[in-house]
C-alpha positions as CSV (number, residue, x, y, z in Angstrom):
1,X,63.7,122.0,152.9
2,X,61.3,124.4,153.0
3,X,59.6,126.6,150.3
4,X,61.4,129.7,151.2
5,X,64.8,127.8,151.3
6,X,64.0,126.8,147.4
7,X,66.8,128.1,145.5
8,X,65.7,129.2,141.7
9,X,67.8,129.1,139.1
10,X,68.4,130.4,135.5
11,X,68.4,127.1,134.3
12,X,64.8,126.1,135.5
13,X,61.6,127.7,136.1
14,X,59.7,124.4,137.1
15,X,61.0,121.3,138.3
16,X,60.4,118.1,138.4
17,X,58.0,116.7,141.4
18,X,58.9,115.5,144.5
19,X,62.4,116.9,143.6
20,X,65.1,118.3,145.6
21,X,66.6,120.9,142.5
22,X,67.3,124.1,144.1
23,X,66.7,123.1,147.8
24,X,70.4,123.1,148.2
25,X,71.0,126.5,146.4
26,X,70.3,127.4,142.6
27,X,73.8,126.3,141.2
28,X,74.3,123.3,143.9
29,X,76.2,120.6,141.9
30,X,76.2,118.1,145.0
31,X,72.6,116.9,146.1
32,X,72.2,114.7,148.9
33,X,75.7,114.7,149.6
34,X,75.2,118.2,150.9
35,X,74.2,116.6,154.0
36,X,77.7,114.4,154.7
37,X,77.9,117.4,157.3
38,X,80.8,117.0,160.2
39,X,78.2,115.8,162.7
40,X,77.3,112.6,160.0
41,X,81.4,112.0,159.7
42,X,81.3,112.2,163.7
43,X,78.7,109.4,163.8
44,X,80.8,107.8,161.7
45,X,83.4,107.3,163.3
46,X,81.5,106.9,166.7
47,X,81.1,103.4,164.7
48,X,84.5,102.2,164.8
49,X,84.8,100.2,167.9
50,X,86.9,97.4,166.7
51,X,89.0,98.9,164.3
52,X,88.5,96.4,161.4
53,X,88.9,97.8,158.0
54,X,86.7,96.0,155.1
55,X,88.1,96.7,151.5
56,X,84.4,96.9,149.3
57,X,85.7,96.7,146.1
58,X,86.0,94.0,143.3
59,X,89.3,94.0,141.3
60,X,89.0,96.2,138.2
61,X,89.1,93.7,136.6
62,X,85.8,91.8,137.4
63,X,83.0,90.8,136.3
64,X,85.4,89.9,133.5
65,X,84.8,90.3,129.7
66,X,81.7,91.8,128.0
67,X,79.1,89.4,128.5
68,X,77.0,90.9,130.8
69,X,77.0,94.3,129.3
70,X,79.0,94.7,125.7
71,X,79.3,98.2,126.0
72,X,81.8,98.1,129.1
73,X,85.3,96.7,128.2
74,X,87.5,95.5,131.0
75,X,90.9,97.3,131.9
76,X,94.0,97.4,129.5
77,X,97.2,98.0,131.3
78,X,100.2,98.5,129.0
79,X,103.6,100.1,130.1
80,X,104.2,103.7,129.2
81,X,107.8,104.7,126.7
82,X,110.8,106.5,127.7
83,X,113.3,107.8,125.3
84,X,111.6,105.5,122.5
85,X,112.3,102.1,124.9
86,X,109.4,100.7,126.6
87,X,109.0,101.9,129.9
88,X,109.1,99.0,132.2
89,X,111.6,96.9,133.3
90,X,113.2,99.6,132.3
91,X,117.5,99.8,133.0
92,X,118.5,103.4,133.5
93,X,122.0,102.2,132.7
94,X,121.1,101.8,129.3
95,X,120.1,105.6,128.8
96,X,122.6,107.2,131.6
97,X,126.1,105.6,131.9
98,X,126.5,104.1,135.6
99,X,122.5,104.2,136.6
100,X,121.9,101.0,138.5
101,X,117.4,101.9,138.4
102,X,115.3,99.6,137.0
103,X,112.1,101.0,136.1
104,X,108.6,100.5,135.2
105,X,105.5,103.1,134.3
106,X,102.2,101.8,133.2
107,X,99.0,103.3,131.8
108,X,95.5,102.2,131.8
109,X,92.1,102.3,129.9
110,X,89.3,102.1,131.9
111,X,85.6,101.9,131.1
112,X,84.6,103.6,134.2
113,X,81.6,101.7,135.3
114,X,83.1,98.2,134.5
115,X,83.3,97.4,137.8
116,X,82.5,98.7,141.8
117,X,81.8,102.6,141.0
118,X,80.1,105.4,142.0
119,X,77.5,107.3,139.4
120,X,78.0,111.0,139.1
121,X,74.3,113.3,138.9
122,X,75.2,113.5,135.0
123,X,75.1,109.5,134.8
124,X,71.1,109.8,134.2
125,X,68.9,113.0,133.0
126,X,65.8,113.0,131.8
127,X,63.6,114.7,129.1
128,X,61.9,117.4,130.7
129,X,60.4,120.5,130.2
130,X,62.3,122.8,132.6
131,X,61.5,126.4,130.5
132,X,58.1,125.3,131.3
133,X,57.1,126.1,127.3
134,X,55.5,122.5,126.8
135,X,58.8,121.1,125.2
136,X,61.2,118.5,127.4
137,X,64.3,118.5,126.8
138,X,67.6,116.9,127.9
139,X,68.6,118.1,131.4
140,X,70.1,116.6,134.5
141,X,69.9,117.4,138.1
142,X,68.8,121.1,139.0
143,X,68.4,121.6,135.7
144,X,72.0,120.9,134.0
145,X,71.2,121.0,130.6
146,X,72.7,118.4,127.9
147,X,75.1,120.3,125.8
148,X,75.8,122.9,127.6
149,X,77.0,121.9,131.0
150,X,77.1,118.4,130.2
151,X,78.8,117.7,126.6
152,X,79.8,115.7,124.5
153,X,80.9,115.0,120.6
154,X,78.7,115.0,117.9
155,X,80.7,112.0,115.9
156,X,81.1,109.0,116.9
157,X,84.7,108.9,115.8
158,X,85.1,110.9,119.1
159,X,83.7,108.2,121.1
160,X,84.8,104.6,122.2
161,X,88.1,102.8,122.0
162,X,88.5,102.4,118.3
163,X,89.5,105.9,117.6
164,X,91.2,106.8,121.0
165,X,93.5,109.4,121.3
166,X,94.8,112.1,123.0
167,X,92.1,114.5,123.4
168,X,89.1,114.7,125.9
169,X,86.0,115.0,123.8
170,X,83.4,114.4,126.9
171,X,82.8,116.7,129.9
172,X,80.1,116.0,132.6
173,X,81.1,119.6,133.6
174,X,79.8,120.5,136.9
175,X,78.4,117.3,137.2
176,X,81.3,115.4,137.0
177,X,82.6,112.7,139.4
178,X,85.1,115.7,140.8
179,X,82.6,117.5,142.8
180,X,82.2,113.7,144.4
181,X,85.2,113.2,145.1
182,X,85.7,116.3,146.9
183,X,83.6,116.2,149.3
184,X,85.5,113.0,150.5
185,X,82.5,110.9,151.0
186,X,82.7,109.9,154.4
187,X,80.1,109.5,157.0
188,X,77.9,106.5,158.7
189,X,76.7,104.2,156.9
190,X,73.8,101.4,156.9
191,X,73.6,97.8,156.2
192,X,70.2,96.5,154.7
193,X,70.8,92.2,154.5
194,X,68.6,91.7,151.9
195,X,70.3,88.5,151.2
196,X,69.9,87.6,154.7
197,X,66.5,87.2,154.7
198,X,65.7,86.7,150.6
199,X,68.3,84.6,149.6
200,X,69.9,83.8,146.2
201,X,66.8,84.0,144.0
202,X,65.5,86.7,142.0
203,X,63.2,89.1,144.3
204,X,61.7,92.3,143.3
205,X,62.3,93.9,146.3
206,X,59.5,96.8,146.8
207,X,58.8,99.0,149.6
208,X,57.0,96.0,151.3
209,X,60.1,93.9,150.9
210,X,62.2,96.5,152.6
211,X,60.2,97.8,155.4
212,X,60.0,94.1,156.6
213,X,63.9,93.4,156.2
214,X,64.8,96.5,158.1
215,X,61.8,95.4,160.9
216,X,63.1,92.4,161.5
217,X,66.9,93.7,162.3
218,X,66.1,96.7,163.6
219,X,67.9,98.8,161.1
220,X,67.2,103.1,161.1
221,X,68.0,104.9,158.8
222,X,68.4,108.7,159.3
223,X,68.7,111.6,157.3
224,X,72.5,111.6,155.8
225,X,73.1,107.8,156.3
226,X,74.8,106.2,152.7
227,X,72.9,103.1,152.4
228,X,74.6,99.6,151.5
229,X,72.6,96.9,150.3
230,X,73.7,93.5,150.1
231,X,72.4,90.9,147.6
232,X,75.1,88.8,147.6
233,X,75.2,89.4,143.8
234,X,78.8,90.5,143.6
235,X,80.3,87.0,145.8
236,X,78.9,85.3,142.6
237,X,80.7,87.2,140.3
238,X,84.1,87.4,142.2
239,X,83.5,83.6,142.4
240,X,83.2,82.9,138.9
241,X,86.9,84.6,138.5
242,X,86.6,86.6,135.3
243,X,84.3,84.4,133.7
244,X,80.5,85.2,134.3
245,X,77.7,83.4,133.4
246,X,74.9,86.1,132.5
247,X,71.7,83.7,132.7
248,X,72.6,82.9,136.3
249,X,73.8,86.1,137.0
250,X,70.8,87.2,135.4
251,X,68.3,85.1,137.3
252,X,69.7,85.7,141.0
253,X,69.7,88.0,143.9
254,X,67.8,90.9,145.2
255,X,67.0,94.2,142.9
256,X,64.7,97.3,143.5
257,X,61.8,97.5,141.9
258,X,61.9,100.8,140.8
259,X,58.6,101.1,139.9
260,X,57.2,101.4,143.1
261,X,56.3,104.1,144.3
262,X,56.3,103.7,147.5
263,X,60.2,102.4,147.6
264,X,60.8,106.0,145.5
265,X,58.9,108.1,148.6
266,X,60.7,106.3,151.0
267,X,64.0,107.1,149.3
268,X,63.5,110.3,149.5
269,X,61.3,111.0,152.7
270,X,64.6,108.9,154.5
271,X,67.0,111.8,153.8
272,X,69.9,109.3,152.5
273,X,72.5,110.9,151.2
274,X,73.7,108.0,149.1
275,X,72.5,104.7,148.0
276,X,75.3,101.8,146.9
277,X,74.7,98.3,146.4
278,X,76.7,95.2,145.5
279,X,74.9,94.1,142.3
280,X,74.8,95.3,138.5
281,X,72.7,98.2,138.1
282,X,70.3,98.7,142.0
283,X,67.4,98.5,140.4
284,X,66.0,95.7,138.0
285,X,66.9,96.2,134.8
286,X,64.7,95.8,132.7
287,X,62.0,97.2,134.6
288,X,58.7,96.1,135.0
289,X,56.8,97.6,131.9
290,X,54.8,100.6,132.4
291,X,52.9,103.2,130.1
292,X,55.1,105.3,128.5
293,X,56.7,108.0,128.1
294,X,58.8,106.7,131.0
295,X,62.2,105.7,132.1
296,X,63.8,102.7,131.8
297,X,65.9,103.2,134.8
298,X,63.0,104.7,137.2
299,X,65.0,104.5,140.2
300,X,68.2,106.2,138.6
301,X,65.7,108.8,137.0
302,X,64.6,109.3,140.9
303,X,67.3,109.1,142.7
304,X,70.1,110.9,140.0
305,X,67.9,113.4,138.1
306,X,65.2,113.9,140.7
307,X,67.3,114.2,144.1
308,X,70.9,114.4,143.7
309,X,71.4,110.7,145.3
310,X,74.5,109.2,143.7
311,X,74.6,105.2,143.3
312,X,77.3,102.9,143.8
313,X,77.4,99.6,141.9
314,X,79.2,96.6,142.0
315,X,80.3,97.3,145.4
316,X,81.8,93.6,147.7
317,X,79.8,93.9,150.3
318,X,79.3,90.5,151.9
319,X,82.1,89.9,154.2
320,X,81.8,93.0,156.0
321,X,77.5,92.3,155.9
322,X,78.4,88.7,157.6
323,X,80.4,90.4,160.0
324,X,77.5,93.5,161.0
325,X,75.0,90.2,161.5
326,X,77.6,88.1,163.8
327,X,77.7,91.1,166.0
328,X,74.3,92.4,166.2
329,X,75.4,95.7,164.0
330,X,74.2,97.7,161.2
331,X,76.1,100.5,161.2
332,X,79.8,101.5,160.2
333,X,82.2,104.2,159.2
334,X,82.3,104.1,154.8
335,X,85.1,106.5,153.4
336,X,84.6,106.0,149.3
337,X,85.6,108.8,147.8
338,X,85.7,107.9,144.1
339,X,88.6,109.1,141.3
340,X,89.0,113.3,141.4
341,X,88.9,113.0,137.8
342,X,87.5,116.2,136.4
343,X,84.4,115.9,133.7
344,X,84.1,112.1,134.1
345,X,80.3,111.2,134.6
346,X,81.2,108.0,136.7
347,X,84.3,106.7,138.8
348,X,85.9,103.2,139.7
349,X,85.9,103.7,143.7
350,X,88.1,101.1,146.5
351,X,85.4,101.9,149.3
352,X,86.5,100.9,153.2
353,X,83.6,99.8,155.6
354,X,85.3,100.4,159.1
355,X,83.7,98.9,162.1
């Protein structure tokens, strides 16, 4: 975008460098997705030449438990009530004299990033100083600020499971996962292998790593592409059925090293509109040390807070990367709209790679 095209908003007078806030108007809520125009769906579809759907998502219920992160809880489904009964298995003969229906309504908790899920732009801010008065403070892409567009309780009895009740008490406001969903998020796609060509182990993968990968199968990426890379981190997980082990988990498969600089230019000189992958968090986490004040999760400073690039996590991608390689292919049609659940700062998402 150019300088003229920069879009200044209330909320900012200087942004962050190498950012994209404003370039996409001074409200824009969206970032990269903005450029999931008709002619990137068309491409997308101009992939489908066999008409095989991939499903890219784990069951909810996976990784399984709390060990690799105790803060996310896995699913709890338990039927709904009716007329003081319990609400499944339910026989409407019972409440209305000659009703032959058997019933059953459910509800769920969800931790919203347990599993495969998208990240919305109010996932990760950043403490900056967007008045430009020498004090940072908490904002969020194109300047969002914390408390006001993005909000949340101030007691932590309004917060977690042990209180729950029927109230929101959070709002990512124009942030939220809604303004994701939509758009519909559907266009072409691109496969990187990193597992392909690194393996199981533990590789920081820097800009080095990548350029080389994407060399050696020929892979393009063009402005509005989503970008899938597999690690092969997720086939452990579903293979360990609900019961991971965090030290292998841990110690294997392919992560971005976020601190590299020249991986976070070529993120954004690329144009992607998206970036998914099928391990825990994209990057490395922890990463590398540095001086600080800095982020602990440079690339989801970069890529949320700086340019409006939303991450998928957790995301099954092997089968479908197994069948790109067999056929010489690195490109498909990805529809993976996530929940339209309004406020939510992230969303559970079944993603479909069609090819």
């Amino acid at each position: 975008m150019s300088k003229e095209a920069l879009g200044r908003s209330p909320r900012w007078v200087r942004r962050p460098e190498d950012s994209t806030w404003g370039d996409f108007g001074p409200d824009d809520a969206l970032g990269r997705l903005n450029l999931l125009t008709p002619e990137k769906v068309r491409q997308g579809v101009a992939e489908v030449q066999e008409g095989l759907s991939f499903a890219l998502s784990l069951p909810l219920t996976l990784p399984g438990g709390t060990a690799l992160n105790p803060n996310r809880l896995p699913p709890v489904v338990r039927p709904n009530r009716r007329q003081g009964r319990v609400n499944y298995n339910c026989r409407m003969g019972e409440l209305t004299a000659g009703a032959t229906d058997v019933l059953s309504d459910d509800l769920a908790v969800l931790h919203l990033q347990y599993s495969t899920q998208w990240d919305s732009l109010a996932h990760a801010g950043s403490m900056f100083d967007a008045d430009g008065d020498g004090v940072p403070e908490p904002v969020y892409y194109n300047g969002f600020r914390a408390g006001t567009d993005v909000v949340g309780p101030s007691s932590v009895e309004d917060s977690g499971l042990e209180t729950l009740h029927g109230s929101t008490t959070s709002s990512a406001g124009p942030l939220g996962i809604d303004g994701m969903a939509r758009t519909g998020v559907q266009g072409r796609a691109v496969m990187i292998d990193l597992h392909a060509h690194l393996g199981d182990d533990r590789v920081l993968v820097d800009f080095d790593h990548l350029e080389a990968v994407m060399a050696a199968d020929r892979v393009v990426v063009e402005e509005g592409d989503i970008v899938c890379l597999h690690t092969g981190w997720s086939e452990k997980v579903l293979a360990m059925d609900g019961n991971p082990d965090p030290e292998l988990l841990h110690g294997s498969g392919a992560v971005l090293d976020g601190r590299d600089p020249a991986l976070l230019r070529w993120i954004t000189d690329s144009g992607l509109a998206a970036l998914a992958a099928d391990n825990y968090a994209v990057e490395a986490f922890p990463a590398t040390p540095a001086e600080p004040p800095c982020a602990l999760l440079p690339l989801h400073e970069h890529c949320l807070f700086k340019l409006g690039v939303h991450l998928g996590e957790l995301w099954r991608l092997t089968p479908l990367a197994e069948h790109l390689r067999a056929h010489g292919r690195s490109r498909f049609l990805l529809t993976a709209p996530p929940l339209n659940l309004p406020g939510a700062a992230a969303s559970p998402v079944t993603p479909i790679g069609t090819v």
